[in-house]
C-alpha positions as a Markdown table, in Angstrom:
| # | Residue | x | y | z |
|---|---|---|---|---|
| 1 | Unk | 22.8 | 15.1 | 42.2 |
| 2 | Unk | 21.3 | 18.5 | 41.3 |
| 3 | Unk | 23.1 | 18.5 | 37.6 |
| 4 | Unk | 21.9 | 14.8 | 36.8 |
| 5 | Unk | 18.2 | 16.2 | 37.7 |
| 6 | Unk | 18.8 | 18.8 | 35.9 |
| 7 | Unk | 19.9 | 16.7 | 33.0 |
| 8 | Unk | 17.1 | 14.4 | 33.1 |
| 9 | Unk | 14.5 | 17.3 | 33.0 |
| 10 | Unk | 16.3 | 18.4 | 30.0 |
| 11 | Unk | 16.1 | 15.5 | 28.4 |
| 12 | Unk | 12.4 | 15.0 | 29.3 |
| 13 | Unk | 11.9 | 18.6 | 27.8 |
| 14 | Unk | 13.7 | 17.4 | 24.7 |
| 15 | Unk | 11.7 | 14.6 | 23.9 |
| 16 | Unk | 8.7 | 16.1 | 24.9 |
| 17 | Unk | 8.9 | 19.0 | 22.2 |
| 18 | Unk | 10.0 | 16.4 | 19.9 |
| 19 | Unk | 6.9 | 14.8 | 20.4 |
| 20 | Unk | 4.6 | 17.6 | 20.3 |
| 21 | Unk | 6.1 | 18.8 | 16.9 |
| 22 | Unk | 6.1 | 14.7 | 15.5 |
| 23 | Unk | 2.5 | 15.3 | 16.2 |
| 24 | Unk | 1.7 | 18.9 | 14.9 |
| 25 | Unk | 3.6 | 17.6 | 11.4 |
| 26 | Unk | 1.7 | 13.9 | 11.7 |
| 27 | Unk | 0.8 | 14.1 | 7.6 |
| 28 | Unk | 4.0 | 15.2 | 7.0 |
| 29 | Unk | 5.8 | 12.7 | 8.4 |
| 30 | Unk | 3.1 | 10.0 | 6.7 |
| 31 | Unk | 2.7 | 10.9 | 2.9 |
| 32 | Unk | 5.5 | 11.6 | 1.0 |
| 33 | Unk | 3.5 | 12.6 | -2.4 |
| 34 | Unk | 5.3 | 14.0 | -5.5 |
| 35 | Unk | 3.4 | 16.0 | -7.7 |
| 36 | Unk | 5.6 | 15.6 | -11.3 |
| 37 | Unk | 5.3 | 13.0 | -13.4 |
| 38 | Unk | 8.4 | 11.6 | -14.4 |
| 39 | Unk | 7.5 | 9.0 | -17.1 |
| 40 | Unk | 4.0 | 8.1 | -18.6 |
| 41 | Unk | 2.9 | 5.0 | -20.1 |
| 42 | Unk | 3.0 | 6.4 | -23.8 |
| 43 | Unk | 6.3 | 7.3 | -23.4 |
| 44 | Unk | 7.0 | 3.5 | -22.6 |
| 45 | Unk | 4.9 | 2.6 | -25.4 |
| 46 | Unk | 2.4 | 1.0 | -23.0 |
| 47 | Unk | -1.3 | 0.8 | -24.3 |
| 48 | Unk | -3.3 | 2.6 | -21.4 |
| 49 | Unk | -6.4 | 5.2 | -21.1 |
| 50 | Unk | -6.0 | 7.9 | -19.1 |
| 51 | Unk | -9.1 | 8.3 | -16.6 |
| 52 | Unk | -10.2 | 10.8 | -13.9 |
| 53 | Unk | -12.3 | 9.3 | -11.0 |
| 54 | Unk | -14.4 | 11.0 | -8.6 |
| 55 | Unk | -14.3 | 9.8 | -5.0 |
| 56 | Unk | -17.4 | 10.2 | -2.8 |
| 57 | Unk | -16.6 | 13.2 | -1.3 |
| 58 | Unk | -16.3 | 15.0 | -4.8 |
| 59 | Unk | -12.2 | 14.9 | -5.2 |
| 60 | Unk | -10.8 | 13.8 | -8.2 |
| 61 | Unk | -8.0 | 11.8 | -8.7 |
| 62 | Unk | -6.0 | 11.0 | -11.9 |
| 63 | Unk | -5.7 | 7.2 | -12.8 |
| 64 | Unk | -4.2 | 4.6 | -15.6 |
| 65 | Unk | -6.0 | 2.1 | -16.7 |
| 66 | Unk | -2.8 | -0.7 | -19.0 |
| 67 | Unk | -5.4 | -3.1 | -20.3 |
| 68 | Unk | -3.3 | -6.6 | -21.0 |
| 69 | Unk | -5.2 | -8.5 | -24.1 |
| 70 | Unk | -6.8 | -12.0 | -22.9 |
| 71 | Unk | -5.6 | -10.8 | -19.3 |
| 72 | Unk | -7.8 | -13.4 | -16.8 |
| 73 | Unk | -6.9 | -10.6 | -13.7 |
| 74 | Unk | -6.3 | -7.0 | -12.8 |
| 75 | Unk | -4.3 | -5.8 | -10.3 |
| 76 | Unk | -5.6 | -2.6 | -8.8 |
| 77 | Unk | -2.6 | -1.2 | -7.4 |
| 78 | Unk | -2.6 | 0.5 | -3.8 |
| 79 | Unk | 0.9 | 2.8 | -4.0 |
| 80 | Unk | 2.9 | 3.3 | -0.9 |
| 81 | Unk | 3.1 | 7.1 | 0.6 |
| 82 | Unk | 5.9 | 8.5 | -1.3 |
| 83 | Unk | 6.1 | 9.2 | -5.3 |
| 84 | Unk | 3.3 | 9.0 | -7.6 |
| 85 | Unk | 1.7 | 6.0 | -9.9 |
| 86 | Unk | 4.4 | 7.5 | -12.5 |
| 87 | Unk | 7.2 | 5.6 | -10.0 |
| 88 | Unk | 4.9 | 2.3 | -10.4 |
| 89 | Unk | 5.2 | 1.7 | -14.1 |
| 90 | Unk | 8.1 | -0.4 | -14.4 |
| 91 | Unk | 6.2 | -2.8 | -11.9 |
| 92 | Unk | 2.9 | -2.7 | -14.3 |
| 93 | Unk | 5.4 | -3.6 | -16.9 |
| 94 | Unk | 6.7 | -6.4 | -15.4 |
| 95 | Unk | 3.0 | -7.6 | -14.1 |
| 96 | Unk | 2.2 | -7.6 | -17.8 |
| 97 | Unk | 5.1 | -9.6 | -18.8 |
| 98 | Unk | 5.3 | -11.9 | -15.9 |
| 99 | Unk | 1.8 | -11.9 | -15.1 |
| 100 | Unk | -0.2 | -11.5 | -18.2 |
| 101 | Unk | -2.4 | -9.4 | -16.0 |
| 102 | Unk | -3.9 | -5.4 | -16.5 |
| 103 | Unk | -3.3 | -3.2 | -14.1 |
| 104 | Unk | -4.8 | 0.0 | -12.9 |
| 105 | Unk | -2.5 | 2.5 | -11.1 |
| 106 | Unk | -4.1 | 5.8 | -9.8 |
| 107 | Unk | -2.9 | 8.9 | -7.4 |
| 108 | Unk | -4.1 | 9.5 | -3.5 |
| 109 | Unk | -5.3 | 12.8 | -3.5 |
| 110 | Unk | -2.6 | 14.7 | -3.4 |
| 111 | Unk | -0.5 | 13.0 | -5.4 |
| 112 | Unk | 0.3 | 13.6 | -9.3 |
| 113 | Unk | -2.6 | 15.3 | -10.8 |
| 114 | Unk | -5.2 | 14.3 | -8.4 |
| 115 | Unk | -7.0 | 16.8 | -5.9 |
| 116 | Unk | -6.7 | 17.6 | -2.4 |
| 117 | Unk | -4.6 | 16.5 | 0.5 |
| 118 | Unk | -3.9 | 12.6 | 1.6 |
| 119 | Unk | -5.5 | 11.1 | 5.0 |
| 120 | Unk | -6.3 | 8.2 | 6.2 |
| 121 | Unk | -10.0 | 8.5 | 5.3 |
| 122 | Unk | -9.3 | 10.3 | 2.1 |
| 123 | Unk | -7.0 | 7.3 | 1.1 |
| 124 | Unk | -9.7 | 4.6 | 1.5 |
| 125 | Unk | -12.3 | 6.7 | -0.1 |
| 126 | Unk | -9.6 | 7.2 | -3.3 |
| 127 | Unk | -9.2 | 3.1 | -3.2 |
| 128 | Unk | -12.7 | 2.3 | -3.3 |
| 129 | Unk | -13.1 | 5.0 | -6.4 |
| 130 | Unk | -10.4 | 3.2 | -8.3 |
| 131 | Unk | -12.5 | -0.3 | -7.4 |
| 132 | Unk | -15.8 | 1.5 | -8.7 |
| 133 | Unk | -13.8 | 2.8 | -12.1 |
| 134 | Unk | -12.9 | -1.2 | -12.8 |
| 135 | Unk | -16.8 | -2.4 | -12.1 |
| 136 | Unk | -18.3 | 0.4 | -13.6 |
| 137 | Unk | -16.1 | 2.4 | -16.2 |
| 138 | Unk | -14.7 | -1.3 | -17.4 |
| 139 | Unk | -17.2 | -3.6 | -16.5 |
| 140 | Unk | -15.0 | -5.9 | -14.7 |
| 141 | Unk | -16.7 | -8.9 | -12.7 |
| 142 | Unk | -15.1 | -8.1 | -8.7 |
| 143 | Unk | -13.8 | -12.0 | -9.3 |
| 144 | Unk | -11.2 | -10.8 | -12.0 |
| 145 | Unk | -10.3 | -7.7 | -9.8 |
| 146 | Unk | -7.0 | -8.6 | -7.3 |
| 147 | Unk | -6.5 | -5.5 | -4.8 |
| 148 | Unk | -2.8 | -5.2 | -4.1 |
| 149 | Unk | -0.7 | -3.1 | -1.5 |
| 150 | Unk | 2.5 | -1.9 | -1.1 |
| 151 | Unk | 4.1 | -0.5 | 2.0 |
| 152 | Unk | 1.4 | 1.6 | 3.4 |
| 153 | Unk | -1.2 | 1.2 | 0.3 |
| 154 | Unk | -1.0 | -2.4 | 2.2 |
| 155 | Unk | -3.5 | -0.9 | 4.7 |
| 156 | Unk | -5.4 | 1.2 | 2.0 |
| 157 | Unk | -6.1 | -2.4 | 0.1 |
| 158 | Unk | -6.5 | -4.2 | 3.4 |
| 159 | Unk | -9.5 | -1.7 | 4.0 |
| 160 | Unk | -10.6 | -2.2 | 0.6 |
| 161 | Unk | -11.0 | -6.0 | 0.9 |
| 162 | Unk | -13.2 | -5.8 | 4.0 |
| 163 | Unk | -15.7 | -3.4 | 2.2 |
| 164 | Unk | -15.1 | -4.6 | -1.9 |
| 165 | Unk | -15.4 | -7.8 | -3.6 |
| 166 | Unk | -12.4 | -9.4 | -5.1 |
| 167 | Unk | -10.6 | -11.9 | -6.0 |
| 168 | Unk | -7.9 | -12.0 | -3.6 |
| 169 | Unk | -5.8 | -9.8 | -1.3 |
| 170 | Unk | -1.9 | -9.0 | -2.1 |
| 171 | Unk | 0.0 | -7.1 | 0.5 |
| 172 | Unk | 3.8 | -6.7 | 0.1 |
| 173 | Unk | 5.7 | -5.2 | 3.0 |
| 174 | Unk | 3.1 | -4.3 | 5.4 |
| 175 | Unk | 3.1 | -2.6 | 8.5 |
| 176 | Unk | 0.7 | -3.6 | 11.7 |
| 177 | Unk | 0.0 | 0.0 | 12.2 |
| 178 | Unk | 0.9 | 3.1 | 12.4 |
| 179 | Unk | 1.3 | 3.0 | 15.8 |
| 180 | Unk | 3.6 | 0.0 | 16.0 |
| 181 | Unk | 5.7 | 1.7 | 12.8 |
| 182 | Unk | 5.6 | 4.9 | 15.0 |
| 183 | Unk | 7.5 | 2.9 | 18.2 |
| 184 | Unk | 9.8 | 1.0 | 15.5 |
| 185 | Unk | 11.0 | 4.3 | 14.3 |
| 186 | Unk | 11.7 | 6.5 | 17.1 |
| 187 | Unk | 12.0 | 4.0 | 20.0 |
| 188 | Unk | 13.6 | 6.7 | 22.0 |
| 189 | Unk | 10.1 | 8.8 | 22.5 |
| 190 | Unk | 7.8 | 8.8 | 25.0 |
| 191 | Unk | 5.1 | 6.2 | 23.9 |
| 192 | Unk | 2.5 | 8.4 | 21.9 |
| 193 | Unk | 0.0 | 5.8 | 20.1 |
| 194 | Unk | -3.2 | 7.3 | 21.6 |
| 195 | Unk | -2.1 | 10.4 | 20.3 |
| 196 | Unk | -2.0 | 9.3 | 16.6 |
| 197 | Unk | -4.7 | 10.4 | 14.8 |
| 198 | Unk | -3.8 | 8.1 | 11.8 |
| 199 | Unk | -4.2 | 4.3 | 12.7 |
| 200 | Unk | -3.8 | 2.3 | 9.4 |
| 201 | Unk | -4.6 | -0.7 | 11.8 |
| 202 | Unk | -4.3 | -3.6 | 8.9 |
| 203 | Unk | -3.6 | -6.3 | 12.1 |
| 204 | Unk | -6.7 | -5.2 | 13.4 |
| 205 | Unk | -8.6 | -5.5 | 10.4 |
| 206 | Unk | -6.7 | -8.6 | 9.0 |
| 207 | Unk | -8.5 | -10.7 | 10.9 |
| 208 | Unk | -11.7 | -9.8 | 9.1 |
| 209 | Unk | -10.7 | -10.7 | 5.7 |
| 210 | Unk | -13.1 | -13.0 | 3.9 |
| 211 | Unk | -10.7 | -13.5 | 0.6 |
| 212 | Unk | -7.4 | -15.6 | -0.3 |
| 213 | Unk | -4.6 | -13.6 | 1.4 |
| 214 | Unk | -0.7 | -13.5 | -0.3 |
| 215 | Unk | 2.0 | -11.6 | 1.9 |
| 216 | Unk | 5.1 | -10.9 | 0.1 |
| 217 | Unk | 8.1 | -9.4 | 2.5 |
| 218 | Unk | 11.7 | -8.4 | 2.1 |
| 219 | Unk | 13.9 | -9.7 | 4.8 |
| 220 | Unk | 16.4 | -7.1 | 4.5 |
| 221 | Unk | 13.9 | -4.3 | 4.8 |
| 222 | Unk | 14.7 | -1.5 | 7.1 |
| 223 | Unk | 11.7 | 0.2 | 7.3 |
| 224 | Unk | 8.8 | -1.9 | 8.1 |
| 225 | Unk | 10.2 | -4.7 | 10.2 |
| 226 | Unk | 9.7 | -8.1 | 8.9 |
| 227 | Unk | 7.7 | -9.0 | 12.0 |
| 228 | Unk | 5.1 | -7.1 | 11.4 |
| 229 | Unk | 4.5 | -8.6 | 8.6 |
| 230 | Unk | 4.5 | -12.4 | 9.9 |
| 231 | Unk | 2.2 | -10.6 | 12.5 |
| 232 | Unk | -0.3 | -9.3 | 10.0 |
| 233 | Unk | -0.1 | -12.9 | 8.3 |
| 234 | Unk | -0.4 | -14.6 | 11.2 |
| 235 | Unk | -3.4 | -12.7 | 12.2 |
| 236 | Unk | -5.6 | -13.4 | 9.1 |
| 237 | Unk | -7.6 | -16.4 | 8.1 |
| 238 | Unk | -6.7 | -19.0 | 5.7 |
| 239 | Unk | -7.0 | -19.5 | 2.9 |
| 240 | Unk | -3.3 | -17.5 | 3.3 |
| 241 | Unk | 0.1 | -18.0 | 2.0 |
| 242 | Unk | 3.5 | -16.1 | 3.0 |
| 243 | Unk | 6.8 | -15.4 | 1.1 |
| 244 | Unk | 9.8 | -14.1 | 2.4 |
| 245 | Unk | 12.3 | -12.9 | 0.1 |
| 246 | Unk | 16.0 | -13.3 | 0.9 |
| 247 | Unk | 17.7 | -10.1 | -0.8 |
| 248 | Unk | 15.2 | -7.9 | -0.8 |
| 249 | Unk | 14.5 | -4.7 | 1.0 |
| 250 | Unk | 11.3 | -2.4 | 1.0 |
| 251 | Unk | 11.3 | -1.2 | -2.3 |
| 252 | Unk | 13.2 | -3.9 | -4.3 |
| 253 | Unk | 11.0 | -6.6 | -3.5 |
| 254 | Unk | 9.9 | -7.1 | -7.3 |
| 255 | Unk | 13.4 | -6.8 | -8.6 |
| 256 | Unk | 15.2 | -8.6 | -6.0 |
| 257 | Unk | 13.1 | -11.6 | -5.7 |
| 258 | Unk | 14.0 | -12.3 | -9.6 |
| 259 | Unk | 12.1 | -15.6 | -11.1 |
| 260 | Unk | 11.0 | -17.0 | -7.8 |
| 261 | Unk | 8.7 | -13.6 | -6.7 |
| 262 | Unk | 7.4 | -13.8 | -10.0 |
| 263 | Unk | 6.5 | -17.6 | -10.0 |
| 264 | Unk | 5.2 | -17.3 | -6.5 |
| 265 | Unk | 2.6 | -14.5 | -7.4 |
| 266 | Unk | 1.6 | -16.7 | -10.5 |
| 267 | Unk | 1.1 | -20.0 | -8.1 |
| 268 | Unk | -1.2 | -17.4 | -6.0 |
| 269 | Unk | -3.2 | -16.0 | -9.2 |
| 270 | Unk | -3.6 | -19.8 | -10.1 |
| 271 | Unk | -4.9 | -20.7 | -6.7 |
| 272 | Unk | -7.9 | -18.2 | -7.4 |
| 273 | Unk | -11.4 | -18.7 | -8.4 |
| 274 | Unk | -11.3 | -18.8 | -12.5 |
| 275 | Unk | -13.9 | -15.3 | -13.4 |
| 276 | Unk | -17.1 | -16.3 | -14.8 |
């Protein structure tokens, strides 16, 4: 009896310090960023203009605007937390060829060329720069602008719909929180939500949304569970659609899904409001 206590305090001890340094190293276990630039857009022969934006707290982030002539939308994209906008281009590609749309790509801060150090905070305030550059910078009515989210830039653009106009809301493999992606991942520790300074809580917010909604998920992915995203779906108002896609995992979803991703985004960019 005395070595299975003795075991069991072990194990407590164990888990505990495993905690304790899961929260110490919180960021680090979050964002993911990479600061080299593997490809650029000239070197694809893309037409783009290189801009640097300014966030509201003064940090400046390093963004591509790839303009798409007659283009009726752009898709500002919201990365997910590892890479850089460099690792997004073959998706802007295909968004121009499949899409006919522009897109905008830009770095957290942290990431590529941009300033600083990603957070939660800093994250929404970098989304709502790249937002400002389209109105401002490009003049672009908030009705052609569709916000779109990928992984955890899924809760960046969820936040950004609830405080930005736009056309409609795109969010492919999201997570219900951090929290809930915290207990997925390590089942085994001691439950340690409250603890968790970063939230990302898109299912709270979801709710809120007061734009068309379009949730894209893999149903092979094995990192955000494919219940959290019928959960965040099923927790926003309509007007909403969903779309699962068979062979896909987290970060395939746009090549896996082959024609019918591509024809299912198109039926949702056709569903929108026309821009004055």
């Amino acid at each position: 009896m005395r070595s299975l206590m003795s075991l069991l305090l072990w194990v407590a001890a164990v888990l505990l310090a495993v905690t304790a340094l899961m929260l110490v190293f919180e960021r680090q276990l979050i964002y993911f960023p990479s600061k080299a630039l593997p490809v650029t857009p000239a070197a694809l022969g893309l037409r783009f203009e290189a801009a640097r934006l300014r966030a509201e707290d003064g940090v400046i982030l390093d963004a591509w605007y790839l303009p798409f002539a007659g283009a009726r939308f752009t898709f500002l994209v919201c990365n997910g937390n590892a890479g850089n906008m460099a690792y997004r281009l073959d998706r802007a590609q295909l968004i121009h060829a499949q899409l006919g749309a522009s897109v905008l790509l830009f770095d957290y801060r942290g990431y590529g060329g941009s300033e600083g150090r990603p957070d939660e905070a800093g994250t929404y305030r970098d989304a709502r720069a790249a937002h400002q550059f389209l109105v401002a910078a490009q003049r672009l009515a908030p009705e052609s602008i569709v916000l779109f989210g990928e992984s955890l830039g899924a809760a960046v653009a969820t936040q950004l719909a609830l405080e930005r106009p736009a056309a409609g809301l795109i969010l492919e493999s999201p997570f219900s929180s951090i929290h809930d992606m915290a207990r997925a991942a390590y089942p085994f520790l001691p439950p340690v939500g409250a603890l968790i300074r970063t939230r990302y809580d898109t299912l709270g917010k979801i709710p809120r949304l007061q734009m068309p909604l379009f949730v894209l998920h893999g149903e092979r992915d094995d990192i955000v569970p494919l219940a959290q995203g019928r959960r965040v779906f099923e927790a926003a108002p309509q007007p909403k659609r969903f779309f699962t896609i068979p062979t896909a995992g987290h970060n395939d979803t746009y090549l896996g899904g082959g024609d019918a991703y591509w024809r299912a985004l198109r039926e949702f960019l056709g569903s929108l409001r026309a821009p004055a």
